[in-house]
N, C-alpha and C positions, 0 to 999 in steps of 0.2 A: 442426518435426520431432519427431517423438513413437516410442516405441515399440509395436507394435501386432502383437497372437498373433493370426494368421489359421488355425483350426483346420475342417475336412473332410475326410468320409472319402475324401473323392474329388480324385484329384491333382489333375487337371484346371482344376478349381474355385481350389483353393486355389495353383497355378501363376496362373491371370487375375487375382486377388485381389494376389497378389503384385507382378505386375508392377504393375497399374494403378496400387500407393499407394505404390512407388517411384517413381515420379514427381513425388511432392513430396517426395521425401526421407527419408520414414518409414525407422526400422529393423523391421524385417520378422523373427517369427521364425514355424515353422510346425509343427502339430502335424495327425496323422492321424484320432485319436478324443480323446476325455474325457479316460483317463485319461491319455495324454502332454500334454494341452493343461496339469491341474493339475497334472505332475509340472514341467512350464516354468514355470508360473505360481508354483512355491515355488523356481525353481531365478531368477528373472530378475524384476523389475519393470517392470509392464505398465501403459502409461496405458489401453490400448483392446483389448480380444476382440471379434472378431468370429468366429462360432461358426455352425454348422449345425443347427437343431434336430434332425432326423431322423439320429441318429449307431448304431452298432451299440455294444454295452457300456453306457458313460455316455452318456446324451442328454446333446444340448445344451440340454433343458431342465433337466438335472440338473447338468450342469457351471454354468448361469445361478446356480442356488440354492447352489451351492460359492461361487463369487466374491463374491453376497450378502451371505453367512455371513462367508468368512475375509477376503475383500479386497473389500472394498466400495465403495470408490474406487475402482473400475477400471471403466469406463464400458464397456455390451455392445450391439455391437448380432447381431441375430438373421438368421440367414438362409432363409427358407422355401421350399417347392417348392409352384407354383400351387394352390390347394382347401386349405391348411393353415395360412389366414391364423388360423382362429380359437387356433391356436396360438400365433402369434406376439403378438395380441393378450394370450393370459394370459399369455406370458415376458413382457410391458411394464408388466404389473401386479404380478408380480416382479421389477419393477425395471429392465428391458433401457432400452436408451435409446429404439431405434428396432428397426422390422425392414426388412426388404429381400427384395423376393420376385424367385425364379429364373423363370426365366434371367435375370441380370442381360444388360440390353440395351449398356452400354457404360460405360467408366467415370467416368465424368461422374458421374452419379449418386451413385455409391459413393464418390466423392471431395466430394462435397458434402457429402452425411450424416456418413461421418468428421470433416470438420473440424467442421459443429455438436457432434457428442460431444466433438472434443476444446477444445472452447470450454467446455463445459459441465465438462469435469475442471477444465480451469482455473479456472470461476469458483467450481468448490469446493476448490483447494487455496486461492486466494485467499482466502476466508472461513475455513479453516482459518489460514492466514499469521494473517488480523484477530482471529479470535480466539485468538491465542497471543501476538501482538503487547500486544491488550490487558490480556491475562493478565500479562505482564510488564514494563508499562512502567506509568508513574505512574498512579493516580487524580484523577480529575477535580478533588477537592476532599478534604480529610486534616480536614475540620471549622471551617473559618475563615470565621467568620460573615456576611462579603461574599457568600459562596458559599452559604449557605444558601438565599434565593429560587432562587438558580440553579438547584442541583440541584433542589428542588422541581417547579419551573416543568418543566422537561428532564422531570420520572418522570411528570408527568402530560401531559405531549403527547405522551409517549412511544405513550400508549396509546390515540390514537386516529390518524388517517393526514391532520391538518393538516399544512400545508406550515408549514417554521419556517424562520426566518433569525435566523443570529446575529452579533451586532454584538461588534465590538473591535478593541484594539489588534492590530497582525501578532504572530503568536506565541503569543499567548493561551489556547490551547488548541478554536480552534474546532472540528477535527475531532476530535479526541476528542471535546467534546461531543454531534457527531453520530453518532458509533460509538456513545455513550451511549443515546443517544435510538434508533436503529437494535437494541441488542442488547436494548436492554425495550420494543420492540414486536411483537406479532403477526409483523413479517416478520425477527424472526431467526435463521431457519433460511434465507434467501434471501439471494441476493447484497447489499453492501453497496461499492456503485458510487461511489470521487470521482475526481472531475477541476478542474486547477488551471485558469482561464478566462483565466489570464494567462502560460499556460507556454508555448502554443502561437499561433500565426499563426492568424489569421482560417478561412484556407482548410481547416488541418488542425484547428481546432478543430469546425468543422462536421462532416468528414468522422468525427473521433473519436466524436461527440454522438449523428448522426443515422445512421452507416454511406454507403457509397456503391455502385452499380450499376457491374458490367466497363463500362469505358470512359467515366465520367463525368467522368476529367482525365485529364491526363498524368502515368501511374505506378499508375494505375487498372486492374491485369491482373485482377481478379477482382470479384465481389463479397463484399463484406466487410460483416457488420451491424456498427451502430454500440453504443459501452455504454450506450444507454436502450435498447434490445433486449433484452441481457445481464443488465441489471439488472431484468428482470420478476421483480414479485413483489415485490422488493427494495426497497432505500432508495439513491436518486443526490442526490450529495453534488457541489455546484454551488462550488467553494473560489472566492474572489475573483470574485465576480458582477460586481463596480463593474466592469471592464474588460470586459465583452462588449462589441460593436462593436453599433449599433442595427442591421444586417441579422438576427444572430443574435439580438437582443431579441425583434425581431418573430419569431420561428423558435420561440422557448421559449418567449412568450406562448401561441403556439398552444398548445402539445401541452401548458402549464399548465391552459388553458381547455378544451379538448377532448381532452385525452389522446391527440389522433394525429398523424401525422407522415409524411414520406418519406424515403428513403434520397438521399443527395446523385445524382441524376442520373437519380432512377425516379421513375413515375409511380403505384407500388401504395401504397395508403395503411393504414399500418401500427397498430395502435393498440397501448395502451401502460397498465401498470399498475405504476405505481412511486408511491414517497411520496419528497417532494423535502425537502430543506435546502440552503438558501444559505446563504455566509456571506461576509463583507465587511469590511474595517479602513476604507473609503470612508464618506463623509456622503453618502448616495444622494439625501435630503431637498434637500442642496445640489445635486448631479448633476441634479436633475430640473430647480431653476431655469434651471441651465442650458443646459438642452435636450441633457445629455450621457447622462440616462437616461429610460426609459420610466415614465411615471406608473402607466400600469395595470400596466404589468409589477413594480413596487413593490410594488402593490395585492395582485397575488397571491400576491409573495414572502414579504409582510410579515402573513402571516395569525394567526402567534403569535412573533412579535419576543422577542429575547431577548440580552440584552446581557451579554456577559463581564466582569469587573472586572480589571484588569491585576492581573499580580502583585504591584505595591508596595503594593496595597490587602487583599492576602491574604498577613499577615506570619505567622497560623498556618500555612500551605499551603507555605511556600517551604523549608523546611527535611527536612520527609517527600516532598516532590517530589524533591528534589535528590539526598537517599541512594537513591532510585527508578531515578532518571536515570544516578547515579554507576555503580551496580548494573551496571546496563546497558553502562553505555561501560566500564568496565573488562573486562567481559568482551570488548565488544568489540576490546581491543587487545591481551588478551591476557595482560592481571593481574587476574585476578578476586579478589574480594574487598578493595577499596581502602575507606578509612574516610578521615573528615574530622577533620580537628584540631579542637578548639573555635578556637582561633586564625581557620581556614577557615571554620569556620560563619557564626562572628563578623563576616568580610568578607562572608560572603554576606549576611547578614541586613543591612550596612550600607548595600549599594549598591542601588539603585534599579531596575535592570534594565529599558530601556527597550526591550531586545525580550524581555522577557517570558521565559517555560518555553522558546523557541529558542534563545534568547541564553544559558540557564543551561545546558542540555543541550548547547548547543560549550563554554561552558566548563568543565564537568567533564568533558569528552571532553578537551580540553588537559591540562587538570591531570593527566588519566590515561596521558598521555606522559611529564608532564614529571618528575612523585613520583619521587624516589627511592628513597622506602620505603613502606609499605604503608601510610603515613598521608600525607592530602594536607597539604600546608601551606601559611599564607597566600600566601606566595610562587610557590606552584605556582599559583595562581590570576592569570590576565590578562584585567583585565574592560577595557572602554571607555572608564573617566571614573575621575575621582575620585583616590586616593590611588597606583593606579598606572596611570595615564593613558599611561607611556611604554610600558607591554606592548598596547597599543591593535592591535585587530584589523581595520580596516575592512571594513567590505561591500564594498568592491569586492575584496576579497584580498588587498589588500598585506599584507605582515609588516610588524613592528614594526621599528623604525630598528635600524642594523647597530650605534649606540654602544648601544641597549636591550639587543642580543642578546651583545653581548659583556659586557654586565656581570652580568647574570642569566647567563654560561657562567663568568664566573670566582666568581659566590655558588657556584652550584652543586658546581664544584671546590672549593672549602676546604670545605665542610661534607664533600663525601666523605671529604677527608684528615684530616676533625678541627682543620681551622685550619692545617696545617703548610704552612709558606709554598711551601718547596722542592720538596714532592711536587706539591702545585697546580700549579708554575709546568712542572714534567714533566709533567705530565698536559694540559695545557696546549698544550705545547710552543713556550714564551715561556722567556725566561728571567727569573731571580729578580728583577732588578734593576728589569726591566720590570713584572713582576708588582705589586711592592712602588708602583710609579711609579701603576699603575692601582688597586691599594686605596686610595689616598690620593684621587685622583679622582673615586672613585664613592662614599666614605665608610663603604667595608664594615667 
């Protein structure tokens, strides 16, 4: 569902218009000429105009170059009257998306071209999202010498359109490197496509990949392109390669080696202009012994390799990543500006992190709950292992045992009250005796 200003000077028109793209839902609003279309267009935000070139006052070639100019993100398509294509062709060189020549025949049509335009805003606010995303979240690397080949390696493939796959532990920062690799090449101004190879089932990961034809399964009402379509021009970012099924090996071999492809359940053969990155925490070299992956499909993945170093080997990098990270999650919950203790640093810097920039981004996302003050402290911090093993988070989700979270609720009480037993134990709402019973037990 999208919003979309259907503007003609002719009611008629813009009444057919109307009805046809309620039918998916669209909010519909409507203007007669120009100037009401931009007097709507400052009063309401609009993902789609569709507009008449031939209008009396403001042309709708002249309202095209407004939207240009002020709102540029708003995706146009043009509507022409038979013999005046050569005009719609220059509004598409001013940017329209598409045109549509009258009489429209039905709306099928009109409802197909709309959703391409509204495919195409999406995959520029998405690239909008990636690059604000990137703008605000850590750097790849803060100067720690592990990481020097790295970046290196990443600015120079950056700049031609080899396929790269990168190797590491989960966590590691593989996708960032390939938003790296994607935002200093030739393509980026173009969509910037990943998909997880392990998130989805077999059947819906094909359908996501390739697109699918109305009627090629069950729950198949239309046709839908897939994001190797989407991401023409662009960089598709292949996240946990190891787990593709060998049906789909053989599928991405193809449109590796040939660059073309089909939509799940059609027979038109599509081709395709993208620059690929894989990436994997898998020993693929092992996978191929045994016959769990494709040899050539390796071959083509692996055409400029490139291996992340976990974070316990990047001890410059983990401390300018984390006030990065912190940054972030504190806004996220709602206390912006939170700072670290050296105390915190200091456990950070101690523990090993064996999921890596993931494993440290939940936990300063925790600790940005847990602070009481606008500095974290070691105790705000619940890693995995080590010195406080009992704040332990598993991956499967469990919380930490119900004796952890009651002693960590009564630290946190007497520092609010400054140590006073009797306010703790009200705040609490234990009494004192009891209170007194459990500091001796937990050795606060």
């Amino acid at each position: 569902m999208a919003r979309i200003l259907v503007t003609d000077d002719e009611a008629g028109i813009r009444e057919f218009l109307s009805d046809a793209l309620e039918l998916d839902d669209h909010v519909l609003g409507a203007a007669g000429s120009g100037e009401e279309a931009i007097a709507e267009l400052k009063k309401r935000s609009y993902a789609l105009l569709i507009t008449d070139l031939s209008m009396p006052g403001i042309s709708g070639m002249e309202l095209l170059r407004w939207v240009r100019r002020e709102q540029p993100e708003v995706e146009v398509i043009v509507l022409t009257a038979h013999g005046t294509v050569d005009n719609a062709v220059e509004a598409m060189k001013l940017g329209a998306f598409e045109f549509l020549q009258k009489p429209i025949s039905g709306p099928d049509e009109l409802q197909l071209l709309v959703r391409r335009a509204l495919e195409r805003r999406q995959l520029k606010d998405q690239v909008a999202l990636n690059s604000r995303t990137q703008a605000t979240g850590p750097q790849l690397s803060y100067g720690d010498p592990a990481m020097e080949p790295v970046v290196r390696a990443l600015g120079k493939v950056a700049k031609t359109s080899a396929t790269v796959l990168l190797l590491g532990e989960s966590g590691v920062g593989k996708e960032v490197a390939a938003r790296a690799v994607h935002e200093q090449s030739e393509r980026s101004g173009k969509p910037f496509m990943a998909i997880n190879c392990a998130a989805l089932t077999e059947t819906l990961l094909e359908s996501e990949l390739f697109g699918h034809e109305k009627g090629a399964f069950t729950g198949a009402d239309e046709r839908r392109r897939g994001r190797i379509e989407l991401a023409e021009g662009g960089t598709f970012f292949l996240d946990e390669v190891g787990e593709l099924r060998p049906e789909l090996q053989a599928k991405l071999l193809r449109v590796l080696q040939e660059r073309r492809f089909e939509r799940v359940g059609g027979s038109q053969t599509l081709e395709t202009d993208v620059r690929w990155i894989a990436a994997t925490n898998r020993d693929l070299r092992s996978m191929i012994e045994h016959g769990e992956f494709r040899e050539d499909l390796y071959h083509r993945l692996a055409v400029f390799p490139i291996r992340l170093p976990p974070l316990r080997d990047r001890p410059a990098d983990l401390l300018p990543i984390a006030r990065c990270l912190l940054a972030r999650a504190s806004e996220s919950v709602g206390r912006p500006n939170l700072q670290l203790s050296g105390e915190a640093e200091q456990k950070l810097k101690a523990y090993t992190w064996p999921g890596n920039v993931r494993e440290l981004a939940n936990a300063l996302e925790r600790a940005s709950i847990l602070a009481d003050t606008q500095v974290i402290c070691g105790e705000d911090l619940w890693l995995e292992s080590g010195d406080v093993a009992s704040a332990s988070v598993e991956p499967s989700g469990e919380v930490r045992h119900l004796i952890d979270v009651e002693r960590d609720a009564i630290a946190h009480a007497l520092r609010a009250v400054d140590g006073n037993r009797r306010k703790a134990a009200d705040l609490l709402g234990i009494g004192e005796r009891t209170l007194y019973d459990k500091i001796k037990k937990y050795e606060l």
